[in-house]
C-alpha positions as CSV (number, residue, x, y, z in Angstrom):
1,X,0.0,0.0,0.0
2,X,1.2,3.0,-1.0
3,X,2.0,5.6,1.9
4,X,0.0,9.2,2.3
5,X,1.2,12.3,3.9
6,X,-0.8,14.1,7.1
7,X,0.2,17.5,8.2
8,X,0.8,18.0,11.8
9,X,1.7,21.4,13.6
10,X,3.2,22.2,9.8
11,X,5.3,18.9,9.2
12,X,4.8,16.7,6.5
13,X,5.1,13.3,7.8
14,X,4.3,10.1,5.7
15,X,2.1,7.3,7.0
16,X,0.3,4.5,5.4
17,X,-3.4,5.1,5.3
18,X,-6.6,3.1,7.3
19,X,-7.2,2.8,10.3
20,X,-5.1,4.1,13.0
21,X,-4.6,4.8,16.9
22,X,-4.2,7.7,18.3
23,X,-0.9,6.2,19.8
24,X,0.0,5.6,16.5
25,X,0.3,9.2,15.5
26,X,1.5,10.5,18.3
27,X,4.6,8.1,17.7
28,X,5.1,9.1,14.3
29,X,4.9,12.4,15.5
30,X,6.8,11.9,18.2
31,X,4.5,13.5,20.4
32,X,4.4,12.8,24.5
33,X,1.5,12.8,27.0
34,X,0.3,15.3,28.8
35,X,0.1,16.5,24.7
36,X,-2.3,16.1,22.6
37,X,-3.2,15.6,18.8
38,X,-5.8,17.4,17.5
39,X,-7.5,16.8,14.0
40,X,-8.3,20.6,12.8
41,X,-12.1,20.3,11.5
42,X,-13.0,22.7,8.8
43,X,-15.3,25.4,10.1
44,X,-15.5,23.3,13.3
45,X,-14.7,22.1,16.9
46,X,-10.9,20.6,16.8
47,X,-11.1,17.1,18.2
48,X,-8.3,15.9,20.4
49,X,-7.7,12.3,20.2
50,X,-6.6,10.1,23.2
51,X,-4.0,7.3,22.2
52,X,-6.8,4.7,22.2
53,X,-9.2,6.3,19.8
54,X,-9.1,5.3,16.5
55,X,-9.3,7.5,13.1
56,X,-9.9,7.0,9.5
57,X,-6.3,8.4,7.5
58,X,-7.0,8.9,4.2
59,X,-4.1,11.5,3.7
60,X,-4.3,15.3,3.1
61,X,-5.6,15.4,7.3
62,X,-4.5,18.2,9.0
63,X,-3.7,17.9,13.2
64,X,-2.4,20.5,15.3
65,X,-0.7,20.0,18.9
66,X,-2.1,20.8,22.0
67,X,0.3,21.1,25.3
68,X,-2.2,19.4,27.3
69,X,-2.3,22.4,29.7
70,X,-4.9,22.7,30.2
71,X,-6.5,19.0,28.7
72,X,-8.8,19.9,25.7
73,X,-12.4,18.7,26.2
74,X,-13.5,14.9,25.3
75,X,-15.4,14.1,22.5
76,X,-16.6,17.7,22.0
77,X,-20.1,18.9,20.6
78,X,-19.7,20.0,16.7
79,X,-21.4,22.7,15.4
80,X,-22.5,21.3,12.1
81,X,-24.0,17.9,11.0
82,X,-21.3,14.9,10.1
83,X,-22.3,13.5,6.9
84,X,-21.3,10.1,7.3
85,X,-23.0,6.9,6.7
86,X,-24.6,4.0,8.9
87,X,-25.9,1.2,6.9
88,X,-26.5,3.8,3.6
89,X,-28.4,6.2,6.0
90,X,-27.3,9.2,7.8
91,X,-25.6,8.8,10.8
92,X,-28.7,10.2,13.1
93,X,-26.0,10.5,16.3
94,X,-26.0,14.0,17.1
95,X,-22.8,16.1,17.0
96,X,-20.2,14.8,18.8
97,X,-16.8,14.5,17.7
98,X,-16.8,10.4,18.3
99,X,-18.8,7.7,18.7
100,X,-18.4,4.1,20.4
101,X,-18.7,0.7,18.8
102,X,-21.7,0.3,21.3
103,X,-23.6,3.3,20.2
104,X,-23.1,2.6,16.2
105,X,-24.5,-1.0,17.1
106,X,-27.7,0.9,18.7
107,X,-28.0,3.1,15.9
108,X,-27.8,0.2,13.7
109,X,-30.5,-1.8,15.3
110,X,-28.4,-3.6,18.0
111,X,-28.0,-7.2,18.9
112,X,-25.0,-9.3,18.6
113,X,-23.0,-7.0,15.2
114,X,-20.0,-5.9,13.8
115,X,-19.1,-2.5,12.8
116,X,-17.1,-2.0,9.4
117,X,-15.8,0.9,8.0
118,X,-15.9,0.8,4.3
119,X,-13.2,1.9,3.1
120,X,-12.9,2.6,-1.0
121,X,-9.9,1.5,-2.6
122,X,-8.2,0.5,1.3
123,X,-9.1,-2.8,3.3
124,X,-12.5,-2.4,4.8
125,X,-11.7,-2.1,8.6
126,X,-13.5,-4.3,11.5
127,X,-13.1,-2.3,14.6
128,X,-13.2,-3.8,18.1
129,X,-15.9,-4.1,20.3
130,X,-14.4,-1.4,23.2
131,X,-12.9,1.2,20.3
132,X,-14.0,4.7,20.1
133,X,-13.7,6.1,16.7
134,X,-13.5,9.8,15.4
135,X,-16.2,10.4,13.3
136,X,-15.6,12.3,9.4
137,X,-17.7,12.9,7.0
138,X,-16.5,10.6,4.6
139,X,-16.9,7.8,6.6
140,X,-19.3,5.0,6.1
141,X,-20.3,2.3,8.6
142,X,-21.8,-0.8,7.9
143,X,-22.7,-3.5,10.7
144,X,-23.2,-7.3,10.3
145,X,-24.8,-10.1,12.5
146,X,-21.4,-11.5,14.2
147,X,-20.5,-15.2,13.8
148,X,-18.9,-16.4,16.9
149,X,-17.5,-19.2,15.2
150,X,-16.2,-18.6,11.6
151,X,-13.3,-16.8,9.7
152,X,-13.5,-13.6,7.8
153,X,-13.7,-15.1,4.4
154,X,-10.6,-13.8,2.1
155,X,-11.7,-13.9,-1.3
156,X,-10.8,-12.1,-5.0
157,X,-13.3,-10.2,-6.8
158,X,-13.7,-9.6,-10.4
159,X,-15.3,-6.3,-11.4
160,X,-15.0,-4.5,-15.3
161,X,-11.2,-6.4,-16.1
162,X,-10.0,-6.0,-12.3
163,X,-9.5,-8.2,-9.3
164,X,-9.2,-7.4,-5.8
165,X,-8.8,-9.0,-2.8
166,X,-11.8,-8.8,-0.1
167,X,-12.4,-9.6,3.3
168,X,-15.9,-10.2,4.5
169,X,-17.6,-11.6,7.0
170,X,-19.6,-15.6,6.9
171,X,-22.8,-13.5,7.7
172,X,-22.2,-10.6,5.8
173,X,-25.5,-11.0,2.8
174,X,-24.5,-10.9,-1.1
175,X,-26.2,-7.4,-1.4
176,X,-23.7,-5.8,1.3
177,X,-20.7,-7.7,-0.2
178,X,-21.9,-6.6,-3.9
179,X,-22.4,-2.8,-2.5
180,X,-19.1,-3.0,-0.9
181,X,-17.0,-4.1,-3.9
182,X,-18.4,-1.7,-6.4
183,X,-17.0,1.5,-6.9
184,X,-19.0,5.0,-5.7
185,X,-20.2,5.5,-8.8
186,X,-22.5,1.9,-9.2
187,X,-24.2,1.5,-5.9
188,X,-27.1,3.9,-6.6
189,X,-27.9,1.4,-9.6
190,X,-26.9,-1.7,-7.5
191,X,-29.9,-3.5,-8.6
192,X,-28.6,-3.8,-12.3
193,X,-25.9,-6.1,-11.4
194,X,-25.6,-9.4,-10.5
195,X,-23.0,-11.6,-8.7
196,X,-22.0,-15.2,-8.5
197,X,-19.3,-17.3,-7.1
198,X,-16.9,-19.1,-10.0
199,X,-16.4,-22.2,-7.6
200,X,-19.7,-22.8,-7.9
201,X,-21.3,-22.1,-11.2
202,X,-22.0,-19.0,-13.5
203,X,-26.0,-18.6,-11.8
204,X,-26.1,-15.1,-10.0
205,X,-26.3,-16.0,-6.0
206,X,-29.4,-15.1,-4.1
207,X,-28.6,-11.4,-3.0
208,X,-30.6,-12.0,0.3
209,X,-28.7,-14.9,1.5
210,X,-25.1,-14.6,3.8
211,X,-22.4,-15.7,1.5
212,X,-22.4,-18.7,4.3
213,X,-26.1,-19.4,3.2
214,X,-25.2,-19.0,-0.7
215,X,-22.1,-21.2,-0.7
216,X,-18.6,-18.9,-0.8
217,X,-16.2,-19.9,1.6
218,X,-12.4,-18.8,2.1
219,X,-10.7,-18.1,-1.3
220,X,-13.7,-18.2,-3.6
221,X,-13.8,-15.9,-6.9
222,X,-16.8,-13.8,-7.1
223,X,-17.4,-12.0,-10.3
224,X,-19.9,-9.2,-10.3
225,X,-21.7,-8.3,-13.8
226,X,-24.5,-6.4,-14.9
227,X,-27.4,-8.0,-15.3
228,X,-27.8,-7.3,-18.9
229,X,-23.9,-8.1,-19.9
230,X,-20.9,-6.8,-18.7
231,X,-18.4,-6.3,-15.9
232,X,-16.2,-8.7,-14.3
């Protein structure tokens, strides 16, 4: 993966981007408690981040640092709405700066889930059950039913000449795992294509079943097409 830059307190520093700690940027930073990294929000609240939080990196983020005297509040109030994503809707969460695993599994209907981040064109990231992350505007949630008992399922997707690699949930259902692998630009017209698994026949699987429930396991192909011709 190629690395990014972020900006902090007016040096360039280069980091790989996903998911990272708070601890991780402090280090790369080389940044010491009591201080404090603080992502600059445009027109907004700054948000200082504790070493266990967890951010988004896409590159091009900007974070200032605080001295830590005195402490800058926790998980501040924004003054605008965030325009991220849970499960294709708004995030309906208020305005604070971050949000818990916990609370995106109640705003996504609770029970026994997973939160994802989708991320395009990076690994999708599983956070953990106790994280806190920072929330952005480009970022998009998803959750899924958790399966105590099996194995993300790595597998390579063919879509329009290119294969990726993908990592997604037993439980996860063909719709969210077709949504997820196709680019920004197809998922409003989702419905027009189709996906099946190569190790088990050209039919299109059942878009309402788990991938468990349809048949891909661990190192399948899927191929995802339009229904009328064309794509991978």
């Amino acid at each position: 993966m190629k690395p990014t830059e972020i900006d902090v307190a007016g040096e360039k520093l280069a980091i790989t981007p996903g998911a990272k700690r708070g601890q991780e940027l402090m280090d790369l930073a080389q940044i010491v408690a009591p201080e404090q990294i603080v992502l600059e929000v445009e027109d907004d609240v700054d948000i200082a981040i504790s070493a266990t939080d967890v951010i988004i990196v896409r590159g091009k983020e900007r974070f200032s640092v605080g001295s830590g005297h005195p402490q800058l509040p926790d998980n501040p109030v924004l003054r605008n709405p965030i325009g991220a994503t849970l499960n294709d809707q708004p995030l309906g969460h208020g305005r604070h700066g971050m949000a818990t695993v916990a609370e995106l599994v109640a705003w996504g209907g609770g029970g026994h889930q997973d939160v994802w981040v989708d991320l395009d064109g990076l690994a999708d990231a599983l956070l953990e059950p106790g994280d806190r992350i920072v929330i952005q505007k480009k970022d998009h949630f998803i959750t899924v039913p958790r399966d105590e008992h099996d194995h993300l399922y790595e597998v390579t997707v063919l879509f329009d000449g290119e294969d990726k690699k993908r990592r997604f949930p037993p439980s996860m259902t063909v719709l969210q795992a077709m949504r997820r692998s196709l680019p920004p630009r197809d998922r409003q017209q989702i419905s027009e294509f189709q996906m099946a698994d190569r190790q088990l026949g050209p039919d299109a699987l059942d878009v309402n079943l788990t991938l468990k429930a349809a048949g891909v396991r661990d190192g399948h192909v899927l191929s995802i097409t339009k229904k009328n011709g064309g794509g991978g």
